[in-house]
C-alpha positions in Angstrom: -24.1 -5.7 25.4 -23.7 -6.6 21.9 -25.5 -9.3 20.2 -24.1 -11.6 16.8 -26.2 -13.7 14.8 -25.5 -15.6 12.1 -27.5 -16.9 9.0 -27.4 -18.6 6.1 -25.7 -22.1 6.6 -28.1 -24.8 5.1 -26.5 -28.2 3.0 -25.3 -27.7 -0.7 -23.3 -29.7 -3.2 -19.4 -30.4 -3.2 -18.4 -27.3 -6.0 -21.4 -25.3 -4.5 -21.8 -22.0 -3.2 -23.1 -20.1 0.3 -23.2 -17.4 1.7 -23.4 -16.7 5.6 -24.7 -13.1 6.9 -23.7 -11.9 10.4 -25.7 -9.3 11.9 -24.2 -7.5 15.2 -26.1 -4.9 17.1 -26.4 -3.7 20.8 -24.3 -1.3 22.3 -21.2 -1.4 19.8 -18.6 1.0 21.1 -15.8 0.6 19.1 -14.7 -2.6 17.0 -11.6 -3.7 16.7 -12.1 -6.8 14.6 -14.5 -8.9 13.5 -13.9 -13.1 12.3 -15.4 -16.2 10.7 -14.9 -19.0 12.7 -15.6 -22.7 11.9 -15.6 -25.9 14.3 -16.0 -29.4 12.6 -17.3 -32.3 14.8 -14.4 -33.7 16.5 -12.2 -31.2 15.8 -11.1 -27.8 17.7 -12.5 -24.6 16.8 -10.6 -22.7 13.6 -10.0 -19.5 12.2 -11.1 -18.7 8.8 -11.3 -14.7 7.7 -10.8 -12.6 10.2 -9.9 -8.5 9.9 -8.5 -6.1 12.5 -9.3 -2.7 12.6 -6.9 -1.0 9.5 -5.6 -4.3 8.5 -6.8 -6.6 5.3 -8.3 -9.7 6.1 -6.6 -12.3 7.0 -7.9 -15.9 5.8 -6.8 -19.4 6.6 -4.7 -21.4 4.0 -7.4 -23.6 3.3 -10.0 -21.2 2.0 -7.8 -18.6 0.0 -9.4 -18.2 -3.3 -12.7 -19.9 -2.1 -13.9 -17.9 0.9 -14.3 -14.1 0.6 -14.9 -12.0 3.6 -16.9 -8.6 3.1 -19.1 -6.1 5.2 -21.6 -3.5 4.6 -21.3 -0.9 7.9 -24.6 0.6 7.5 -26.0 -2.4 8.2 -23.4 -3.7 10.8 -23.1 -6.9 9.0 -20.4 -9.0 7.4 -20.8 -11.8 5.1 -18.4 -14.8 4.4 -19.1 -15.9 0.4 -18.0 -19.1 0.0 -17.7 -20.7 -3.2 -16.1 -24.1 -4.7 -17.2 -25.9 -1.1 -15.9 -29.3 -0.3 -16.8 -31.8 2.1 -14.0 -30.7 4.2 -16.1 -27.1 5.0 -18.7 -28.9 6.7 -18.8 -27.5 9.8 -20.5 -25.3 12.3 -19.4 -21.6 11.5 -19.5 -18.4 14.2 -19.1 -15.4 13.7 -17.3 -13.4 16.7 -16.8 -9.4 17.1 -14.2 -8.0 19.7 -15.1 -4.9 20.9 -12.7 -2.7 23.5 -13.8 -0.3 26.1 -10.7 1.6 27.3 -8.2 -1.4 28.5 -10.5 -4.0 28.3 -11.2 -6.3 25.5 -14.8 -8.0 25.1 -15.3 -11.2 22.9 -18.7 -11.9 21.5 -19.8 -15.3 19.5 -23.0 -16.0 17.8 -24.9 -19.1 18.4 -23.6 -20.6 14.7 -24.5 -21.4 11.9 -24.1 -25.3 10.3 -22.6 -25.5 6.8 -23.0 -29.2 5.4 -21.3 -29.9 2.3 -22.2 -33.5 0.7 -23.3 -34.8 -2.3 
């Protein structure tokens, strides 16, 4: 079983900056990508950085140039900076980890973290 939680959401300033942690331990076997995820009220669930195992990150159209994606392995975490936030960004964010375990693929979401952006 592998657990995901995410931090650091909170409400900031349009022009602001945050930055969300997302710790994943349990029993990680292999990972084969790892992804920011946002969902705004109303509004289906979206991608936002996401990297696959020997690929670069991949981020929505959006956030390019805002939103950088980064990880620190020791610690099993990533982190999604965000800077120059607009009221658009206001969302809930998740962080989700697949994992694969000979043929089979496993998806794991954290609980989420909200992101308000308003003045």
């Amino acid at each position: 079983q592998v657990q995901v939680v995410e931090s650091g959401g909170g409400l900031v300033q349009p022009g602001g900056s945050l930055r969300l942690s997302c710790a994943v331990s349990g029993s990680i076997v292999r990972i084969s990508a790892m992804g920011w995820y946002r969902q705004a009220p109303g509004k289906q669930r979206e991608l936002v950085a996401v990297v696959t195992s020997g690929d670069p990150i991949n981020y929505a159209d959006s956030v390019k140039g805002r939103f950088t994606m980064s990880g620190d392995n020791a610690k099993n975490t990533v982190y999604l900076q965000m800077n120059s936030l607009k009221p658009d960004d206001t969302a809930i964010y998740y962080c989700n980890v697949v994992t694969k375990v000979a043929t089979t693929t496993f998806y794991y979401w954290g609980q989420g973290t909200q992101v308000t952006v308003s003045s």
